[in-house]
C-alpha positions in Angstrom: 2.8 42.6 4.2 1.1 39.4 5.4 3.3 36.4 3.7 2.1 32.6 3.2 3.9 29.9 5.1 6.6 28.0 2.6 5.7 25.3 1.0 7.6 22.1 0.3 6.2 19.7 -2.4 8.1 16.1 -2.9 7.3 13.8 -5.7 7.5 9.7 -5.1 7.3 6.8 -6.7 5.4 4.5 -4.3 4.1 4.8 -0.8 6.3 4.1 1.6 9.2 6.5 -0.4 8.0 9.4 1.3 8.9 8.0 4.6 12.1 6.3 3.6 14.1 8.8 1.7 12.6 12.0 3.4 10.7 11.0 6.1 12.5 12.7 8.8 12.4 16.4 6.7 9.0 16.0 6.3 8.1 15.8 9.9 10.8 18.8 10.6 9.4 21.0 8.2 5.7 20.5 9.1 6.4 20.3 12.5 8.0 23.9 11.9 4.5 25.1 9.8 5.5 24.5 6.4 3.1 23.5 4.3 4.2 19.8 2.9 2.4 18.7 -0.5 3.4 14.8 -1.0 2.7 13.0 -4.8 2.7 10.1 -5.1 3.0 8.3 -8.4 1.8 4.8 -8.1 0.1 2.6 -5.2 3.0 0.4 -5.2 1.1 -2.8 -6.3 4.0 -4.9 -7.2 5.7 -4.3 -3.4 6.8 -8.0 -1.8 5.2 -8.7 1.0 6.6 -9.2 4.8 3.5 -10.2 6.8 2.8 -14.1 6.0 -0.5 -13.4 7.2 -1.1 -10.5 4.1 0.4 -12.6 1.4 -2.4 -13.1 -1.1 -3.0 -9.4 -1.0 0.0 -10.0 -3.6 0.1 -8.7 -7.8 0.6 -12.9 -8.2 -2.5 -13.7 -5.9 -5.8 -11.2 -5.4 -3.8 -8.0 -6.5 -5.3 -5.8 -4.1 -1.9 -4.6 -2.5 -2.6 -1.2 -4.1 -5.8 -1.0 -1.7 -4.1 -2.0 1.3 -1.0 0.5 0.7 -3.4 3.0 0.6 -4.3 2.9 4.2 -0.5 2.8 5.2 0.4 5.8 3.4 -2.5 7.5 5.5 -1.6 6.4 8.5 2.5 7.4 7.5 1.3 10.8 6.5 -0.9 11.1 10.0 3.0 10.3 11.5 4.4 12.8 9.4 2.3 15.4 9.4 2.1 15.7 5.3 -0.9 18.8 5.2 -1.9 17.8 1.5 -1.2 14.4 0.0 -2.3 13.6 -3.7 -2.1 10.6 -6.3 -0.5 11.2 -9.4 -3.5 11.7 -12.0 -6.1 10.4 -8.9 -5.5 7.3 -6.7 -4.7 4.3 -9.4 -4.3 5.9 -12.6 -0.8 4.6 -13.1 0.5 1.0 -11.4 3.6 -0.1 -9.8 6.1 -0.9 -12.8 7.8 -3.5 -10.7 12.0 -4.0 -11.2 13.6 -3.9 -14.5 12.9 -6.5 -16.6 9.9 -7.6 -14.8 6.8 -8.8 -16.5 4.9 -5.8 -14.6 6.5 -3.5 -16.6 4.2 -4.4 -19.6 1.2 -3.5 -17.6 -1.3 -1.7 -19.6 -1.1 0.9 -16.3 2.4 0.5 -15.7 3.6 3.8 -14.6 6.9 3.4 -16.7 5.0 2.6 -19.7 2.3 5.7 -19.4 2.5 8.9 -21.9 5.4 11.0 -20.1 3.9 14.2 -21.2 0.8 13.3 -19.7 2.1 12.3 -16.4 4.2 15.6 -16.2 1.2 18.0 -17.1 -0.6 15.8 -14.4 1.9 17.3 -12.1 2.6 20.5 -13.6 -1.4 20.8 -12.2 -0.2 19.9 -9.3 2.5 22.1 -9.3 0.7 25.4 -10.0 -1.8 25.0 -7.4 0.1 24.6 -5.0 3.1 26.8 -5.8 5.9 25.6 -3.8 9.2 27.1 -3.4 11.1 23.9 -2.9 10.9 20.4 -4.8 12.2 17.0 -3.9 12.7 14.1 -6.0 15.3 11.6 -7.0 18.4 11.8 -9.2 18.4 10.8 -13.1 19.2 7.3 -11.7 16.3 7.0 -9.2 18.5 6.7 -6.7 18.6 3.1 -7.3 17.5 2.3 -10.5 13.9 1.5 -9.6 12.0 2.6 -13.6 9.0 4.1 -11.3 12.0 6.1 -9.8 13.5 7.3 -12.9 10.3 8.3 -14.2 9.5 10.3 -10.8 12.2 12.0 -11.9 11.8 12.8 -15.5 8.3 14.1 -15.4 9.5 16.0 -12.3 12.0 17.8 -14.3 9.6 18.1 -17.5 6.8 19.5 -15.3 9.4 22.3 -13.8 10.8 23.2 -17.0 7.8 25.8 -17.6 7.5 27.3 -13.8 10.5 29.6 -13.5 9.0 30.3 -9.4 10.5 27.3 -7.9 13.1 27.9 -6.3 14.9 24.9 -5.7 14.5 21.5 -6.5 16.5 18.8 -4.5 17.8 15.7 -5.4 17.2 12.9 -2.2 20.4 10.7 -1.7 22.1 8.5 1.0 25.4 9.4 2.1 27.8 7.4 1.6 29.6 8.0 4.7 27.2 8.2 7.4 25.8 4.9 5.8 28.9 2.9 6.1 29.2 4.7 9.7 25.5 3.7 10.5 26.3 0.4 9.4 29.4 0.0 11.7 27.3 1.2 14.3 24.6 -2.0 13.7 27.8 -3.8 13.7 28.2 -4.0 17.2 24.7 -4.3 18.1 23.5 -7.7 19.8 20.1 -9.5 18.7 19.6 -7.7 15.4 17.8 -9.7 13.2 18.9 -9.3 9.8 22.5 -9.1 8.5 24.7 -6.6 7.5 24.5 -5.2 4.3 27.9 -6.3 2.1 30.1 -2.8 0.8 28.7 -1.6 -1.9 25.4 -3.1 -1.7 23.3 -0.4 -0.5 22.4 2.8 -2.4 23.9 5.6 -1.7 26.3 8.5 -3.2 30.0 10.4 -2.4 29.7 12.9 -0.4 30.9 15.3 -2.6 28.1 15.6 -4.4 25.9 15.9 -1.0 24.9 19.8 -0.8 22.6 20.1 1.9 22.6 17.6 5.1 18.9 18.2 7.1 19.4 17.7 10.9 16.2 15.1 12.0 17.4 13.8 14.9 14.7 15.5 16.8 11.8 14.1 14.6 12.9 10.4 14.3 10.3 8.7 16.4 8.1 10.4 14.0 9.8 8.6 11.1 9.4 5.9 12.8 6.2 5.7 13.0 6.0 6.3 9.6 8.2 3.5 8.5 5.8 1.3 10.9 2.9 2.3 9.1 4.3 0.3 6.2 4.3 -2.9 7.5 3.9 -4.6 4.5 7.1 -3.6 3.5 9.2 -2.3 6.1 10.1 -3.8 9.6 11.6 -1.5 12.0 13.4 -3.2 15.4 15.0 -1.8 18.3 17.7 -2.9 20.2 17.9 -3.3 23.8 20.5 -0.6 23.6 17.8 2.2 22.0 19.3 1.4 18.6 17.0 1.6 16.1 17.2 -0.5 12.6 15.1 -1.1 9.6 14.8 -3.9 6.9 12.7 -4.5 3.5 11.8 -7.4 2.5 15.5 -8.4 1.4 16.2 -8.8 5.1 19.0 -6.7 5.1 20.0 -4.5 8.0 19.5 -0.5 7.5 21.2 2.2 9.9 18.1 5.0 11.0 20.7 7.8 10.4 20.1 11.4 12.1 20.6 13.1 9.5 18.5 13.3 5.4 20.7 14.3 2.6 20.1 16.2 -0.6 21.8 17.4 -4.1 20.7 20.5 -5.0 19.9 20.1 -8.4 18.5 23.9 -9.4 18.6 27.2 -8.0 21.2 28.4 -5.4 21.5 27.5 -1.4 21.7 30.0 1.1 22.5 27.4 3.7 23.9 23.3 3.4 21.7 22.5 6.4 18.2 24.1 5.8 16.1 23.6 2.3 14.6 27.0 2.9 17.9 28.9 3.8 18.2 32.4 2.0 14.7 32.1 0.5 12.5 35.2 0.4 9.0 34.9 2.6 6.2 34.7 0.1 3.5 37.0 0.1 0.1 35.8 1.2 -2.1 35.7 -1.9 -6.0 34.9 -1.5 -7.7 33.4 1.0 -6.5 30.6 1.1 -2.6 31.0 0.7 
């Protein structure tokens, strides 16, 4: 019996999410010939910006952030090695919400204010066409609260509901523990440029509720590549020492961590260190699978 190679499918909110919360897994898991499919919701129009020289690409100023964005999240992809990437409902049909409370929410585009059962058949499309055995998203929350986020999530959920054959579906988090050991690392580390992030003020989640840890230690320079590819919103430094550390535009100090976390969130693991542990290979269907 011929069978298909797996296929991993990961649903975010804005580009630069991908590489992020999952960059690392998505290089290790095309790097090992699964097929990744990456969504993407929005073109993250309402992002701040950390070039001076790009600053009237801003929502406030010309509002062509979106367009810009659009070449990043090709060139993180490239780094990545995402197979098949895809907009949610084609490039620009829903925008960047922006934070809570923000006047971007009231967008007539806004992601956040779109039809919900519209967005989730969009990727319920998506979905059966490319048939994945594994899913990643974020928790109910977001993982931080971010309404583009929650949505991501919701319509993820909603769009599963009617397609018993995934598998799994994963919840991305931060640990909370190899954060605030990440964070003691940077601690120590001369001629970082940003400060260290206060307790409590990053996002991240107890451990106990962390069932599958991804080892990408060996795919980090491809991460950060990735996270270099969004220079509009992400700076990445290194330190003399080879330690590696990454800031938004809040100029707060993040820890690159060897390790990706996930909740699982449906379906049963065969293994807390592989997505894919236990699954059955898939048989090759068509010519194309």
């Amino acid at each position: 019996m011929l069978t298909a190679p797996p296929r991993l499918l990961l649903v975010h909110a804005h580009p630069d999410d991908e590489s992020l919360w999952t960059g690392g897994t998505i290089a290790r898991y095309a790097a090992a010939g699964v097929q990744v499919t990456l969504v993407t919701c929005t073109l993250g129009e309402e992002g701040e910006i950390i070039p001076a020289s790009l600053a009237q690409l801003a929502a406030g100023a010309a509002d062509q952030l979106g367009g810009y964005r659009v070449g990043e999240l090709r060139a993180a992809c490239a780094a990545l090695g995402v197979s098949d990437h895809r907009y949610l409902g084609g490039m620009g049909r829903w925008r960047d919400s922006g934070m809570v409370g923000t006047a971007a929410n009231a967008h007539p585009r806004a992601f956040v204010g779109g039809d919900p059962a519209e967005q989730a058949a969009a990727l319920a499309e998506v979905l059966a066409d490319v048939r994945p055995q594994v899913v990643i998203t974020y928790g109910p929350d977001g993982g931080y609260g971010h309404p583009d986020h929650v949505r991501a999530h919701d319509i993820t959920t909603a769009a599963l509901a009617d397609l018993p054959d995934v598998s799994r579906l994963y919840y991305a988090v931060n640990s909370a523990r190899a954060t605030a050991d990440g964070v003691a690392a940077l601690s120590g580390t001369e001629g970082l440029p940003w400060r260290l992030p206060t307790p409590g003020e990053l996002p991240v989640v107890d451990d106990a509720e962390i069932t599958t840890a991804i080892d990408v230690t060996d795919h980090l320079p491809a991460k950060l590549r990735a996270l270099r590819a969004h220079a509009t919103q992400i700076a990445v430094w290194r330190g003399d020492d080879g330690a590696h550390s990454y800031s938004l535009t809040n100029d707060i100090a993040q820890p690159v961590l060897g390790h990706e976390y996930y909740t699982l969130a449906r379906g049963t693991t065969g293994a807390d260190t592989d997505l894919f542990g236990g699954l059955a290979p898939v048989e090759h269907v068509g010519a194309d699978r």
